[in-house]
C-alpha distance (Angstrom), angle and dihedral (degrees) to the residues before:
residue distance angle dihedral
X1 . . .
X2 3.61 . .
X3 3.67 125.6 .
X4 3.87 116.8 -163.0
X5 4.17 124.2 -166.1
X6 3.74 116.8 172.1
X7 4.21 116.4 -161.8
X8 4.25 106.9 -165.0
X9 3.90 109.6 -160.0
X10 3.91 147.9 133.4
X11 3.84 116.0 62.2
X12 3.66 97.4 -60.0
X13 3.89 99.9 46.3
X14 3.92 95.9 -117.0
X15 3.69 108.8 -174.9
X16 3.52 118.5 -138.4
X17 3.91 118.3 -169.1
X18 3.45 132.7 -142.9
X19 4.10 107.4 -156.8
X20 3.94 120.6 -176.4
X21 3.58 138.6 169.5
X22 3.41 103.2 -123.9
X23 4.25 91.2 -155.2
X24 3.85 95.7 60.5
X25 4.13 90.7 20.9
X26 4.15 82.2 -133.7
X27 3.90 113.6 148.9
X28 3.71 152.8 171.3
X29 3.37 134.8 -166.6
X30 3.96 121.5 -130.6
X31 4.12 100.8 -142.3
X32 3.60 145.3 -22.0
X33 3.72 113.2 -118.0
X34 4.02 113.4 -174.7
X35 3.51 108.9 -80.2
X36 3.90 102.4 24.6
X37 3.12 113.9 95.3
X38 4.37 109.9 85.0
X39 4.09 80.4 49.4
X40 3.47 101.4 52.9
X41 3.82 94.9 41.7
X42 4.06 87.5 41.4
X43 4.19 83.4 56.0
X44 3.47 91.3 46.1
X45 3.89 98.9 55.8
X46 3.93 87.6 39.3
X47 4.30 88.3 59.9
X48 3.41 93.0 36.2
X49 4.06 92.8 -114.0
X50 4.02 116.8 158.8
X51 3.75 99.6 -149.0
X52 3.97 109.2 -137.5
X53 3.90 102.8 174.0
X54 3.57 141.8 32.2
X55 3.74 106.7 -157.6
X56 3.60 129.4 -166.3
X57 3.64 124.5 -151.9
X58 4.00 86.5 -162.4
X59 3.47 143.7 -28.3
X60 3.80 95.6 -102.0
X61 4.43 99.4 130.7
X62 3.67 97.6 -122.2
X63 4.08 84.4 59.8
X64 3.74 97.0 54.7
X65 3.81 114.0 12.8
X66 3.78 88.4 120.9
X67 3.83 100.9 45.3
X68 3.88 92.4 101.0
X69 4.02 85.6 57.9
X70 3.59 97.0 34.1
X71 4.21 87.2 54.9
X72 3.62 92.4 42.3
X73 4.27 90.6 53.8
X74 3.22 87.2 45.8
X75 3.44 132.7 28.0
X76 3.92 100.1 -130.0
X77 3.44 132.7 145.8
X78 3.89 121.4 -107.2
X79 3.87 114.7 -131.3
X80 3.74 131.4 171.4
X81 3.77 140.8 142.5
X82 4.34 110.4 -77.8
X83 3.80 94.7 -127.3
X84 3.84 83.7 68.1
X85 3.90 105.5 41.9
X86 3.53 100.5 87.9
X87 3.85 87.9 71.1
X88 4.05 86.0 60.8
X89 3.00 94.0 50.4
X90 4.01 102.8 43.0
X91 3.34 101.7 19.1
X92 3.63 95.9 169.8
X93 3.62 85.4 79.4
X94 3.96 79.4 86.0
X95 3.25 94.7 73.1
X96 3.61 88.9 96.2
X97 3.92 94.2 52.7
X98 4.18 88.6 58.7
X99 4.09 97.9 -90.2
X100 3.29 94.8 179.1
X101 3.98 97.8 -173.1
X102 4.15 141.4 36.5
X103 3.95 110.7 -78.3
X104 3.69 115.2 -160.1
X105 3.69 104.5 -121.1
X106 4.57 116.8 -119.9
X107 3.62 143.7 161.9
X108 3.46 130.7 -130.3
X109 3.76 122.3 -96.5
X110 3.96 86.0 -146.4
X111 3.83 144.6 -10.3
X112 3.77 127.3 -109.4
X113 3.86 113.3 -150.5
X114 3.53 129.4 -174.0
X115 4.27 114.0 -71.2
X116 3.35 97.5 22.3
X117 4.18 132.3 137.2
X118 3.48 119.0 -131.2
X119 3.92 106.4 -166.1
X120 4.04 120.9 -158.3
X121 3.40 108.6 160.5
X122 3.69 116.8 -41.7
X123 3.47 97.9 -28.7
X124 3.97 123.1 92.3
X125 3.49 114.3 -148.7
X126 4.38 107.4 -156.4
X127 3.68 100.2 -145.5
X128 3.96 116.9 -140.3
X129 3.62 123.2 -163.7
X130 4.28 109.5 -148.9
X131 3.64 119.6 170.0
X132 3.66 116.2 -168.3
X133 4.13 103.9 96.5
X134 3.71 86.2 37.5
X135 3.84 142.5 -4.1
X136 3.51 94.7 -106.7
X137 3.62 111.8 27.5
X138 3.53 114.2 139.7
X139 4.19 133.4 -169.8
X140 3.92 121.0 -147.7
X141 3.55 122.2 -151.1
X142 3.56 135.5 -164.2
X143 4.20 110.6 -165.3
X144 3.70 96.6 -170.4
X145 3.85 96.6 58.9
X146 3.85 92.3 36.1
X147 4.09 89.1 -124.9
X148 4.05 133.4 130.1
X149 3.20 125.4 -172.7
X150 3.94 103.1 -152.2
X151 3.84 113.1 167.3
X152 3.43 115.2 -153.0
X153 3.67 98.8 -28.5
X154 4.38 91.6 103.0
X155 3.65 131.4 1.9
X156 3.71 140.1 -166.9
X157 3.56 100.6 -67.1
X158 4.04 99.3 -12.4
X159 4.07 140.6 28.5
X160 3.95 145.7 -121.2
X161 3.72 124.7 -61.2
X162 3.08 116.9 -98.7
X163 4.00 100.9 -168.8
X164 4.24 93.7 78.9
X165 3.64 109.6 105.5
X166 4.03 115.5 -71.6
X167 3.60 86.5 20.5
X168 3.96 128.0 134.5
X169 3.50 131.6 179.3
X170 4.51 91.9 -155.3
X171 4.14 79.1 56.2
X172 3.62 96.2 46.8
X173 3.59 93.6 44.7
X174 4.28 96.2 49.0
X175 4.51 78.7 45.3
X176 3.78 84.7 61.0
X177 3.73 100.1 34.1
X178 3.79 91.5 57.2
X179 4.02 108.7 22.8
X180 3.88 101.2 33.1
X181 3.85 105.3 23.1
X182 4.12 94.9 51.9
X183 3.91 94.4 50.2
X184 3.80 109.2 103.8
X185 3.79 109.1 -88.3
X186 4.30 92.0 -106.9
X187 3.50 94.1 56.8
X188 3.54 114.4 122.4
X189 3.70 117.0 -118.7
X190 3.93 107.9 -156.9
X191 3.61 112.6 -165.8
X192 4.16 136.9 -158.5
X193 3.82 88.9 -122.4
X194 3.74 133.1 21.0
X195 4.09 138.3 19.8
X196 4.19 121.2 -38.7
X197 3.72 117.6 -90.8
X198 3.70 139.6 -178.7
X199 3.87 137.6 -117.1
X200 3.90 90.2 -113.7
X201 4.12 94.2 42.6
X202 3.32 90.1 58.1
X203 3.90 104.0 36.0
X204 4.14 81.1 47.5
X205 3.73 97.4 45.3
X206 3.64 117.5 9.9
X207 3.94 111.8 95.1
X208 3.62 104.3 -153.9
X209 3.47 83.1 52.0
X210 3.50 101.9 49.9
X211 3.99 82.3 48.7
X212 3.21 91.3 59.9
X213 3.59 92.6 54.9
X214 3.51 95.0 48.6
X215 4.34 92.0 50.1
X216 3.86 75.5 58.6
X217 3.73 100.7 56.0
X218 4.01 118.3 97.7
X219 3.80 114.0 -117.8
């Protein structure tokens, strides 16, 4: 069974999650907002969770400020999608996206790419790559326990920018259409800022969404 805790920090109240299967007590945590890490590794020890991966959604700073720490406390590999590394690794380059503090520069331990499983435990997390907000942003989804964790590809009620460098709104749009928009409609879509939705919420109710649908429609 899956066992969800979301930490909000830094000045944009990025979430990151720390997800575990509570049979096997394996875990990873889905991004490393500024700030994070001594809580999430604190929770970790306190549920008895061994913390495997450290997963980036994207390279955007106010996702993984604290994955230097984060590693360090724990021991976990790094993984993330290529197209997005080079913002690890010089994250300076953020100073045009509004970093507003010093990121200790890292690598990845590993790259994600598009189709691929990412085991912890007994769950099997269906990795997605969708471009749009960033080059390499990527969603993970876990089908048995009807939850994605999608980053800032779609909110509650909107979606990512797409006006940050290597950003396009046709990209993030065709992300959505096929990784968000073909989930079943109680999936869980667990975001880097703001409250948990649902494929159908947001396909009901969200109006970038529903303009997506409609750019999709034949005239």
């Amino acid at each position: 069974m899956m066992k969800i805790f979301c930490f909000t920090s830094g000045p944009y109240e990025t979430h990151a999650y720390l997800v575990g299967d509570e049979t096997s007590g394996e875990a990873m945590v889905v991004d490393a907002p500024p700030g994070s890490a001594a809580q999430i590794a604190e929770t970790a020890r306190k549920h008895r969770l061994t913390i495997r991966y450290i997963v980036n959604t994207h390279g955007h700073w106010d996702h993984m400020a604290d994955n230097a720490e984060l590693k360090r406390l724990t021991g976990a590999a790094l993984l993330c999608h290529a197209d997005d590394e080079v913002l690890l690794r010089e994250p300076d380059r953020m100073r045009a996206y509004g970093l507003m503090e010093s990121v200790e520069p890292i690598s990845a331990d590993r790259h994600l790419n598009h189709s691929d499983i990412l085991t912890v435990g007994a769950m099997k997390f269906r990795v997605a790559h969708c471009p749009g907000h960033s080059p390499g942003l990527i969603v993970l989804h876990e089908p048995n326990e009807k939850a994605c964790f999608c980053g800032d590809l779609v909110f509650a009620g909107s979606v990512g920018r797409a006006d940050f460098p290597g950003g396009s709104w046709e990209s993030l749009a065709k992300s959505i259409r096929e990784n968000i928009l073909t989930l079943p409609d109680d999936t869980r879509l667990l975001s880097g800022h703001g409250p948990a939705t649902t494929v159908g919420r947001e396909r009901a109710t969200n109006p970038f969404v529903r303009e997506i649908l409609a750019e999709s429609q034949p005239i």
